[in-house]
C-alpha positions as CSV (number, residue, x, y, z in Angstrom):
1,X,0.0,0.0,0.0
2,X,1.5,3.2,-1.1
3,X,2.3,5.8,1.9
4,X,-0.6,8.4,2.3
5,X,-0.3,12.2,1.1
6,X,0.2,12.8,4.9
7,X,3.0,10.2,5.2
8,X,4.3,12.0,2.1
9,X,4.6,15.5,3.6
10,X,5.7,14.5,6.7
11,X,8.9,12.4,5.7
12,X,10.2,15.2,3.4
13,X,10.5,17.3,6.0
14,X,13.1,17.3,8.3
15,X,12.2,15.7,12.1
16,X,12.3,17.6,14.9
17,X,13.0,14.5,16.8
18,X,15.0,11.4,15.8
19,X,14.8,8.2,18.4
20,X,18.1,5.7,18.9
21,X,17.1,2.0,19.5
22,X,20.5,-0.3,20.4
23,X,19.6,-3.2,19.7
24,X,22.1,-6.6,19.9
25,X,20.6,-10.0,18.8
26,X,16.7,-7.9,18.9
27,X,14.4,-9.8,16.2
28,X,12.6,-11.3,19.0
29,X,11.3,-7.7,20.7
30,X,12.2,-5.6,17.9
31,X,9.4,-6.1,15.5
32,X,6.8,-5.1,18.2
33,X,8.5,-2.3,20.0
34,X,9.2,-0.8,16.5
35,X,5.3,-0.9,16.0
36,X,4.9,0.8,19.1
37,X,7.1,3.5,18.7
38,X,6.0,4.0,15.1
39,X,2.0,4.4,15.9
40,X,3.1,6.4,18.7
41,X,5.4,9.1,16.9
42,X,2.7,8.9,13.9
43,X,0.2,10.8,16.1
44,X,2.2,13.4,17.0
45,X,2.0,16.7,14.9
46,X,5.7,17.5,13.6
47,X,8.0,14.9,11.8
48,X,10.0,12.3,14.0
49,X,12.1,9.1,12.4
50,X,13.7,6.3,14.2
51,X,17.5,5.3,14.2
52,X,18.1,1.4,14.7
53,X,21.6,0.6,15.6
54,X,22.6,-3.2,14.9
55,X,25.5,-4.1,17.2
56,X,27.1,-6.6,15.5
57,X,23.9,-9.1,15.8
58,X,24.1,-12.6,14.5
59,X,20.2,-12.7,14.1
60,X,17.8,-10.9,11.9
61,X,17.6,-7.6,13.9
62,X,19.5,-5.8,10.7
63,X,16.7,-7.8,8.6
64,X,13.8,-6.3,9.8
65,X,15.1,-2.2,9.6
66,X,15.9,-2.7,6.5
67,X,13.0,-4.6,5.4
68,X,10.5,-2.3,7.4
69,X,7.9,-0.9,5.4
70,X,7.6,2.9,4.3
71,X,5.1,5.2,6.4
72,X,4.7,8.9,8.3
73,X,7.9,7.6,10.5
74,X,10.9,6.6,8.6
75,X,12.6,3.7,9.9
76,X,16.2,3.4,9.3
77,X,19.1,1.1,10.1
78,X,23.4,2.4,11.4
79,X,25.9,-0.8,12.1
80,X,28.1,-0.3,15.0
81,X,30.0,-3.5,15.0
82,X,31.6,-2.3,18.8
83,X,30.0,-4.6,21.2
84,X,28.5,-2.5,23.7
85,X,25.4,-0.5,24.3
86,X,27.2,2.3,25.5
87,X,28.7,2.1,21.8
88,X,26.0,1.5,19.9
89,X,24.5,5.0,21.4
90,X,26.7,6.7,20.4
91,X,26.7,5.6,17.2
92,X,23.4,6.3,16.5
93,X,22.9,9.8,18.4
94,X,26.6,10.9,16.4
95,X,24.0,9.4,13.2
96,X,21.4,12.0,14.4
97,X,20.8,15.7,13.0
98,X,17.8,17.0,14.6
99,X,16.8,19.9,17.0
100,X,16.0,17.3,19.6
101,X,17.3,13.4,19.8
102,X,16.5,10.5,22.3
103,X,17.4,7.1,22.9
104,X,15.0,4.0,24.1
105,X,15.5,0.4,24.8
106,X,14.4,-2.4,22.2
107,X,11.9,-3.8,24.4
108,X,10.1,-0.5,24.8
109,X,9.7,-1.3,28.7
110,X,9.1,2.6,29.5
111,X,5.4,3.7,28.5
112,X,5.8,6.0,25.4
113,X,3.5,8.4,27.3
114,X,6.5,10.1,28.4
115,X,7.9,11.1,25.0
116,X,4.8,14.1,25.2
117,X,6.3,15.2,28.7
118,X,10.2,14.6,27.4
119,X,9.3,17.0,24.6
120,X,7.5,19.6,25.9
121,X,10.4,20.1,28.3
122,X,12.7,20.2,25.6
123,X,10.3,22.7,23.9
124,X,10.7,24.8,27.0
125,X,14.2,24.8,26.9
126,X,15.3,21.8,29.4
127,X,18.3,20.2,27.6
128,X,18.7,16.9,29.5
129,X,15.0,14.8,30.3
130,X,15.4,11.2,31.6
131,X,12.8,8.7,33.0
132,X,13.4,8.2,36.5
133,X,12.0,4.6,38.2
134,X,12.8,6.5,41.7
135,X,11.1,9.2,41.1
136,X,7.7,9.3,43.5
137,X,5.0,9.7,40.8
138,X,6.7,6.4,38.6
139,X,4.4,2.9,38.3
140,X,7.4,0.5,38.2
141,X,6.4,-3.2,37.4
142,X,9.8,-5.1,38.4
143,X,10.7,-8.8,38.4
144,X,13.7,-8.9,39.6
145,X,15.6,-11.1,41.9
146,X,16.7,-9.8,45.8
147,X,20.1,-10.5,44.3
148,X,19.3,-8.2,41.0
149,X,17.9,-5.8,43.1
150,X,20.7,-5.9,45.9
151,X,23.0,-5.5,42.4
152,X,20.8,-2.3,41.6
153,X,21.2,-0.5,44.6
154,X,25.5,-1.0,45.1
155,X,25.3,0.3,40.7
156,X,23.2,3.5,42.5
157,X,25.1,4.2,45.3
158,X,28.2,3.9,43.0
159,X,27.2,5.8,40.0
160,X,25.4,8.7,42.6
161,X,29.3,9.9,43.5
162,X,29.7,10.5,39.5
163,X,26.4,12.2,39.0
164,X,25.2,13.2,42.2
165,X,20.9,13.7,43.3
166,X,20.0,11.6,39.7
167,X,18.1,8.7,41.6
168,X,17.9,6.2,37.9
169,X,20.5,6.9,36.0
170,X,20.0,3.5,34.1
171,X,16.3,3.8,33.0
172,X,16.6,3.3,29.0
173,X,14.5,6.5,28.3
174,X,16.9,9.9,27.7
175,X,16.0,12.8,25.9
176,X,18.2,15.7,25.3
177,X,18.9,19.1,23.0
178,X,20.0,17.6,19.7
179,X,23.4,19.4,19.3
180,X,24.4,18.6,23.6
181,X,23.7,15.3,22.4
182,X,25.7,14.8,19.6
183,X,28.9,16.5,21.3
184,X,28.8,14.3,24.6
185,X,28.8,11.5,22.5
186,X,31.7,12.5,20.0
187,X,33.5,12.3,24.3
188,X,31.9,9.0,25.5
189,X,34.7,6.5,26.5
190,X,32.3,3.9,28.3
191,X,31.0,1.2,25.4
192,X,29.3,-0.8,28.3
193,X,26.6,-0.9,30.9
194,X,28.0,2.0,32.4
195,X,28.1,4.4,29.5
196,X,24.4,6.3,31.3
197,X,26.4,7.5,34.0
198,X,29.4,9.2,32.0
199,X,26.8,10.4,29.3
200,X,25.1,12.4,32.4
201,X,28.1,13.5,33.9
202,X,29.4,14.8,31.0
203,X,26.0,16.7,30.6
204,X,26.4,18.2,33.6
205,X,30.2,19.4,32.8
206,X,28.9,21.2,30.4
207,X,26.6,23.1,32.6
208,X,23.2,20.8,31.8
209,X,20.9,20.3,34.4
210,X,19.1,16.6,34.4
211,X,15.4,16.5,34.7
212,X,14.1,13.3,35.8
213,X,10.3,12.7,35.3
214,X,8.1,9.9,36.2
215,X,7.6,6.6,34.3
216,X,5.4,4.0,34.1
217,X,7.5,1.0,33.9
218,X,7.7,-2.8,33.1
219,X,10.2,-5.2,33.8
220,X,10.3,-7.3,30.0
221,X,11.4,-10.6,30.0
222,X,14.7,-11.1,28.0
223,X,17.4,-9.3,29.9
224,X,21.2,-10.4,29.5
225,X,22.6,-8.9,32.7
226,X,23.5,-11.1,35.2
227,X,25.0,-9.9,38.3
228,X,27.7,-12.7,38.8
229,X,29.0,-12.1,35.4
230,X,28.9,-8.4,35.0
231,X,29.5,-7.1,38.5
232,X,33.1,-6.9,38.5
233,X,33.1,-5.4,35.2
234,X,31.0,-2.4,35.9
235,X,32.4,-1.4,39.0
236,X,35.8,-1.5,36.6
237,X,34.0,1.0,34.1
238,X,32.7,3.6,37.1
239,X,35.8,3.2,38.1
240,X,37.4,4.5,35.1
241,X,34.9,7.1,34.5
242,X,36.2,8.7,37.5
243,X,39.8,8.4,36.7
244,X,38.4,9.8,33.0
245,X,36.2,12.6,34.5
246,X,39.1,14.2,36.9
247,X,41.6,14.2,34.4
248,X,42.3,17.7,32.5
249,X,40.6,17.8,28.9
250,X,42.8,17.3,26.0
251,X,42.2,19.8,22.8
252,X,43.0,16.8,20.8
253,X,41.0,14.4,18.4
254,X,38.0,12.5,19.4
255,X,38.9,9.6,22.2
256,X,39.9,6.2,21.4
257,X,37.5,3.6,22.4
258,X,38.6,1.4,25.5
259,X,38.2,-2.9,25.6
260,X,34.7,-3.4,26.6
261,X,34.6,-4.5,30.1
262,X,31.2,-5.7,29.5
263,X,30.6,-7.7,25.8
264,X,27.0,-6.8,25.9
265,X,25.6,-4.2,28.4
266,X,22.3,-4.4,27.2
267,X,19.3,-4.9,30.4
């Protein structure tokens, strides 16, 4: 079915907003968050498109972008072969070019709801906006294990001496000004798990305040952290985001990547 006059005008204008999806080994969830995301940003009144970023999958996650169909939202599809969420977000927000950018997980466990409230601060002249699971007014649905959970709270007692009174800096919902964006991420060092709390930090550096606002939140079946495996790991990469953060800034070209510390990184 051919895309509607509407559809027509919409894509050949630029977005005002453009959304990053990591996505590793994702043709299970993909396909249905996509469809989410789509409807949702194709009933809002300015142009929007969506970035998929295929780390280095060995399933049909780069497939399905690149076979999605045409419509109102374009759709489209950046390789990072880097394993590491941390790197595959930066890929795709250094891919972006509009006023305003964000970044959501695959499984599209945040309620899109939130995208209206992200905006409108944006629109008000916020430059930071990130769902916050602490935050009083947030409906959190969460599965995890007391071990998880005991995990959860060392990770945010750790990453609150880096970016101090942001209660969730791990909720996969962030929203910023389009060109802050893009030159954080031209910095980011961290390709793992981590890579939320030196994107914030970094934020505030350059004199960005974070807004966190409430979510309604699911836990979705399907996450790849495991607290015996990754543990060690992340304290490693807070570790060196300190050691990164203190340093004196170099004028010099954009930072070499380190070894992940975590191969995957993804929730």
């Amino acid at each position: 079915m051919p895309p509607s006059p509407q559809g027509d005008e919409r894509t050949s204008r630029p977005p005002l907003l453009e959304i990053v999806i990591p996505a590793y080994n994702e043709e299970g969830r993909l396909p249905g968050g996509l469809l989410q995301l789509c409807a949702k940003l194709a009933r809002m009144p300015f142009p929007s498109s969506v970035i998929v970023v295929d780390n280095d999958s060995t399933d049909r996650t780069a497939e399905i972008v690149e076979t999605w169909p045409s419509g109102p939202v374009p759709v489209r599809l950046i390789r990072c072969a880097i394993p590491g969420k941390g790197a595959a977000v930066r890929a795709g927000l250094l891919g972006t070019s509009a006023p305003f950018v964000g970044f959501l997980d695959a499984d599209m466990a945040t309620d899109l709801g939130a995208i209206d409230v992200a905006l409108g601060l944006l629109l008000s002249g916020e430059r930071v906006v990130i769902g916050s699971r602490g935050h009083d007014g947030s409906l959190v649905e969460n599965r995890h294990s007391k071990v998880r959970e005991l995990g959860a709270f060392g990770f945010r007692a750790l990453a609150g001496v880096l970016v101090h009174g942001v209660s969730d800096t791990q909720c996969g919902f962030k929203f910023f000004d389009g060109v802050l964006a893009r030159d954080i991420a031209a910095e980011l060092r961290t390709p793992g798990f981590a890579f939320d709390v030196e994107l914030l930090a970094r934020c505030r550096r350059q004199g960005a305040a974070v807004m966190e606002i409430p979510v309604c939140w699911r836990d979705m079946p399907g996450s790849r952290f495991s607290p015996a495996r990754h543990t060690f790991g992340i304290v490693l990469e807070l570790g060196r985001i300190w050691l990164r953060l203190r340093a004196r800034p170099r004028p010099a070209a954009r930072p070499a990547w380190e070894p992940p510390l975590d191969p995957v990184g993804y929730p």
